[in-house]
C-alpha positions, 0 to 999 in steps of 0.5 A: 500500500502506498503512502498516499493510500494509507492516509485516505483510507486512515481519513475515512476511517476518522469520518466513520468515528466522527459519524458515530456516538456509540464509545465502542464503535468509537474505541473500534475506529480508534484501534482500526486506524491504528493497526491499518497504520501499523499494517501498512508500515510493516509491509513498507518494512519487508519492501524495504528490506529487499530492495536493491537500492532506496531513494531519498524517500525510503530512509530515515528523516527528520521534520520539525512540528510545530505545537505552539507559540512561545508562553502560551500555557500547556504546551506541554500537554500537547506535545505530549500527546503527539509523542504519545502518537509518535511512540506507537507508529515507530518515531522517535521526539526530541522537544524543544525546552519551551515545548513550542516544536518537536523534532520527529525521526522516523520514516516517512509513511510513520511521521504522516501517520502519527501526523494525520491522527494528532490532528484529529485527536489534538482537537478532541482533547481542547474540546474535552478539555473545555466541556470538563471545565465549563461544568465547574466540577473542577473547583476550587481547583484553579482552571489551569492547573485542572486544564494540564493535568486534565490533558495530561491523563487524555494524552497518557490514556490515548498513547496507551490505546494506539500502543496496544492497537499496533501491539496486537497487529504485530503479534498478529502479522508475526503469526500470519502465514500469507505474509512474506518470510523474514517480517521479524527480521524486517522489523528489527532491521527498521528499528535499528536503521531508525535507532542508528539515525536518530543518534547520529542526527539528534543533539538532544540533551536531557531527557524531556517530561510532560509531567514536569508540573508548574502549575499544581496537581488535581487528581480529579481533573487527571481521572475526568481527562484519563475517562475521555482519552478511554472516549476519544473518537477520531475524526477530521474536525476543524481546527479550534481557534488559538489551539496550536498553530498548523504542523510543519511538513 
């Protein structure tokens, strides 16, 4: 499958989601596009693998992401939640101290699909995020703290369904008899292709947080948020005014 086809069927897969107002069907379209973005990756794997010679395309890269502008609050939980994304389709993330870019290394059918699923699930979270604290349950907690940490635990529960979605799809391809031979190998030569260009490119120093609070810990809020990272749907919404700036490409 190429690249270009993979992201229009993950797209319609996000349609599908934002049609429905059953969780289930939902939590279902969720680990579909998941694991058709995994699928796909391992078939890009094994090509790769036995090809003669690779062009440009077919090697490790890097991009820069875009979050947000410097001083704007909680920057950090949304870049957490695209690391999150990124960690299940095989891209590795370097932040920027101010968490206003992030630095992604990975092939390049992965970045598009880590891509095409922060779009979607960046604006879910704001809008839960904004439903939980117009109810007013979060007093007395002041707003911005019940904001990060509530984004904080969505971004947490969504990293833990895509990680499990493209979990089984791999013991799954690893079983499948009508795959071709040498998918293990595929794999683990992938992850060390992605590992040897990721330290040979990145000047990263230190290690990088989304915990780190500056402003106060509420647990509720971290429960409300972990409930509607287990609810969140795909779906190609529009964008909401002032929540992040576009992604670089």
């Amino acid at each position: 499958m190429t690249d270009d086809k993979m992201l229009a069927r993950i797209g319609a897969l996000l349609r599908q989601a934002e049609g429905t107002d059953n969780p289930h069907e939902a939590d279902a379209f969720l680990g579909a596009a998941q694991r058709l973005a995994t699928a796909a990756s391992i078939d890009l794997a094994v090509a790769r693998s036995h090809a003669v010679s690779r062009s440009p395309a077919q090697v490790p890269t890097q991009r820069t992401i875009t979050i947000g502008t410097a001083g704007a609050r909680g920057l950090r939980t949304y870049v957490q939640l695209f690391v999150g994304i990124a960690a299940a389709n095989d891209v590795r993330c370097d932040v920027a101290t101010n968490s206003t870019f992030v630095y992604a290394y990975g092939f390049a059918e992965d970045i598009d699909a880590s891509h095409a699923l922060y779009a979607s699930l960046v604006v879910q979270m704001v809008r839960a995020s904004d439903a939980y604290l117009a109810s007013g349950v979060h007093r007395p907690t002041p707003t911005i703290t019940a904001r990060i940490n509530f984004q904080l635990a969505f971004g947490v529960r969504v990293g833990q369904r895509l990680a499990e979605a493209r979990e089984q799809t791999r013991q799954e391809a690893g079983k499948d008899p009508g795959r071709a031979p040498g998918t293990a190998i595929a794999l683990r030569d992938k992850e060390v292709e992605l590992r040897d260009h990721y330290r040979s490119v990145s000047k990263a120093r230190g290690t990088w947080r989304a915990s780190r609070a500056t402003a106060g810990y509420s647990s509720a809020a971290r429960r409300a948020g972990d409930r509607a990272g287990r609810r969140a749907r795909l779906g190609n919404s529009a964008e909401l005014p002032g929540a992040r700036t576009p992604l670089d490409r």
